[in-house]
N, C-alpha and C positions, 0 to 999 in steps of 0.2 A: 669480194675477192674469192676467186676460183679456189677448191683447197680439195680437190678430189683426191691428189697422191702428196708426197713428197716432192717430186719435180718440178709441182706448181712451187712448192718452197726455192726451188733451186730457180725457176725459172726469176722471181721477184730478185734471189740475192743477188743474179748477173747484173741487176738494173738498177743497184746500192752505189753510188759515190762515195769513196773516201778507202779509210785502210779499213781491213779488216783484221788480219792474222799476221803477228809481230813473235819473231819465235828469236831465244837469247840463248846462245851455248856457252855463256860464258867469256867465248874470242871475240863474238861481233852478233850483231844483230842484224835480222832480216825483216823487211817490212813486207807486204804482198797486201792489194785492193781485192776489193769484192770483185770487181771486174777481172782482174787476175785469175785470181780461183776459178771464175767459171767457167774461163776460158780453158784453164790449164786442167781442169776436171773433165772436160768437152774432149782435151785432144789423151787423156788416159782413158775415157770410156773408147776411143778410137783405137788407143793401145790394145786393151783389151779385145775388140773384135777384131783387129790384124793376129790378134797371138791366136785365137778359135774358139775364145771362150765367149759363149751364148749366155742369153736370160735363164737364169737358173744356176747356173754353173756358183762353184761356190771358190773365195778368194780368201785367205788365213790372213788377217794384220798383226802381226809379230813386232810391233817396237814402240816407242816412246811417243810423248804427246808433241805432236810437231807439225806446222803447217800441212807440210804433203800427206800427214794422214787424215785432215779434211778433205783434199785434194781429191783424193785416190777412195774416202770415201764417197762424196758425191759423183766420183766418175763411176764405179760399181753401180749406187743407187739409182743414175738415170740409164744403165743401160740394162738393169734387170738381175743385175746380178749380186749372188748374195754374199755379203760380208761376214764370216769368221772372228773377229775381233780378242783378241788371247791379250791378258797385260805383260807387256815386255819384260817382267821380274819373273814369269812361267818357265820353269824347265822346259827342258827341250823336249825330257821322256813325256813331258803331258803335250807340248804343240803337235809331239807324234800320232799320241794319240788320239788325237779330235784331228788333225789334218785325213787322219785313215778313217776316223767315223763318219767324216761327212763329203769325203770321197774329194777332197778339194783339187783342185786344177792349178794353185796358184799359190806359193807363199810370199807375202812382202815383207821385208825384212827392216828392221830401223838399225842403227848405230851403238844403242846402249844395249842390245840384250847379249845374256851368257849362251853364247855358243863357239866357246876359241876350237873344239875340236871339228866344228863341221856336220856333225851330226843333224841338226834339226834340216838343212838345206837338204841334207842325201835323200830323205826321206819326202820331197815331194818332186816331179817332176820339172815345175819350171821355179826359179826365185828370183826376184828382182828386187832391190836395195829404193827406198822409200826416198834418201839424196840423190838418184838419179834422177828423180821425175823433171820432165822438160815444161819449165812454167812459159817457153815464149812461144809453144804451140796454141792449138787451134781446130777447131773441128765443128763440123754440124752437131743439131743434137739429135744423139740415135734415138731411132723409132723401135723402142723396146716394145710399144704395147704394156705399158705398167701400170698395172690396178690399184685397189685400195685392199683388196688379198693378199696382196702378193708379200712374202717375207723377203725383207729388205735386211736381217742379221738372224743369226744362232749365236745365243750369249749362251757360255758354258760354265758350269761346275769346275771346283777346282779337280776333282775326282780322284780327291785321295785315297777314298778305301773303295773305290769301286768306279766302273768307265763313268768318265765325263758325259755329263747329262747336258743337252741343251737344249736353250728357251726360244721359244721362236717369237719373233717379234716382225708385226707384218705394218703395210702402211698407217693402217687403221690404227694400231696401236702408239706408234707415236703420234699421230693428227691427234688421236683422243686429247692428248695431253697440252700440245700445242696450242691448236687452234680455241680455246678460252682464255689460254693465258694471252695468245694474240687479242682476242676479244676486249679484252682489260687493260691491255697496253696502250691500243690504240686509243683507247679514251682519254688518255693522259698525255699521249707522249707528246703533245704540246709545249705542258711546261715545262720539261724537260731541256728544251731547247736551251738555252744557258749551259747546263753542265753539257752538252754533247765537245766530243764523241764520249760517251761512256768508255770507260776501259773495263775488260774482265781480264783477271789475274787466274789462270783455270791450273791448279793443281791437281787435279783430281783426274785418274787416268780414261781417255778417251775410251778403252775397251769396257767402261763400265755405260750401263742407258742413262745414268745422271750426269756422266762428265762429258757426256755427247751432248745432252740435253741444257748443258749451263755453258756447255764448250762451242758451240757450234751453231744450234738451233736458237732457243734466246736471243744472244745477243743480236742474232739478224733481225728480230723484230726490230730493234733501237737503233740499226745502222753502227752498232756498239764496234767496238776493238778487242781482241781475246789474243793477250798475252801468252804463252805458254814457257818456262823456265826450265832448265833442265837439274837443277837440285831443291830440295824443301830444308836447306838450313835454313836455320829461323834468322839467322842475320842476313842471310842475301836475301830472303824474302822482304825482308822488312826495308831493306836497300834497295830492289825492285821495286815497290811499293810507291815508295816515295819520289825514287827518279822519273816511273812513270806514271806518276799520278793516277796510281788503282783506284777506280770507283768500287768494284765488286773482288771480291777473294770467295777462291771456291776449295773449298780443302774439308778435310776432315776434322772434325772437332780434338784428334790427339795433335795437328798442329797447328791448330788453334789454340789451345794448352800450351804447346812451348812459344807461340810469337808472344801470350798474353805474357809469361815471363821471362821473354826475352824483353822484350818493353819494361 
């Protein structure tokens, strides 16, 4: 298997059968296939070079853990451009601040973050809402020229007492991570076949490299399913759980703490 960038990743997950990303607000539930994604990821990196923004140009993710922010991440990733990533609980005065430090062209916006005054939007040029994205488009895949150098995210400090600092993260460094644990999968995932589709239940917020990496990346090795919820009560989690038959839970060990005694 080919594994020079990230897009050879993207390229296998277009050619996954089955569901992939199942996202619950509570009102209804959405289902969306591997094949969806790719597609819908195809026709926002087309988004992206209709609005002028090139390989390099950088793009702020501002909201919640939610299908389209896979979406709109691999549409960035195969077109070259670099992903921002802020957790949707981040003030505005800090998205201000890292949007002006890394000169961004772009904010997308989710549903849950604090911004009732408007503020964080005034302060970049273009924004566009993460529920808009059109999943029954379609597009070539752009010829970004994308290497294994190339930074494909800036993960930031919260930069409390001083400017947010950020970490750069290029393709090389997640394939680092990936491609042995692919290595070890594939030798198993055989017997696996019984329990499939795995589900992942991902709490843990996509703007972090591990909730990307248990969110996103991973479960494509298995052909898996990655739930995303929009509360961490420990009773609706534990009623998620069960309705949907969690194989995997990705959360932090304080609520891990409260489901062991919600249980």
């Amino acid at each position: 298997m080919r594994r020079d960038t990230l897009v050879d990743f993207f390229q296998d997950l277009t050619a996954i059968q089955g569901d992939f990303l199942v996202y619950d607000d509570g009102y209804r539930r959405r289902v969306h296939t591997y094949a969806e994604t790719g597609r819908a990821a195809r026709a926002f990196a087309a988004k992206l070079a209709a609005a002028g923004l090139r390989k390099g140009d950088k793009v702020v993710f501002w909201g919640e853990n939610r299908p389209e922010w896979v979406v709109c991440y691999w549409g960035c990733l195969i077109a070259g451009i670099i992903v921002v990533p802020i957790d949707y609980r981040s003030s505005a005065e800090f998205l201000l601040k890292v949007g002006r430090q890394v000169e961004a062209r772009l904010l997308l916006v989710g549903d849950d973050v604090d911004d009732a005054s408007g503020q964080a939007r005034s302060g970049f040029q273009s924004v566009w809402r993460f529920a808009d994205l059109d999943w029954t488009g379609d597009a070539p895949m752009p010829q970004a020229g994308v290497s294994r150098d190339d930074i494909i995210q800036i993960i930031f400090t919260s930069g409390a007492t001083a400017e947010p600092k950020g970490v750069l993260i290029r393709h090389r460094n997640i394939l680092a991570n990936i491609v042995p644990v692919e290595r070890e999968v594939m030798k198993y995932r055989k017997y696996a076949v019984p329990f499939h589709p795995l589900r992942f239940l991902n709490l843990l917020p996509l703007s972090h490299v591990f909730g990307q990496f248990l969110g996103i990346f991973v479960p494509q090795l298995m052909g898996a399913i990655v739930l995303f919820h929009d509360t961490l009560n420990p009773s609706e989690v534990v009623r998620t759980i069960r309705r949907e038959r969690v194989s995997v839970l990705i959360a932090v060990p304080r609520l891990l703490d409260s489901l062991r005694d919600k249980i």
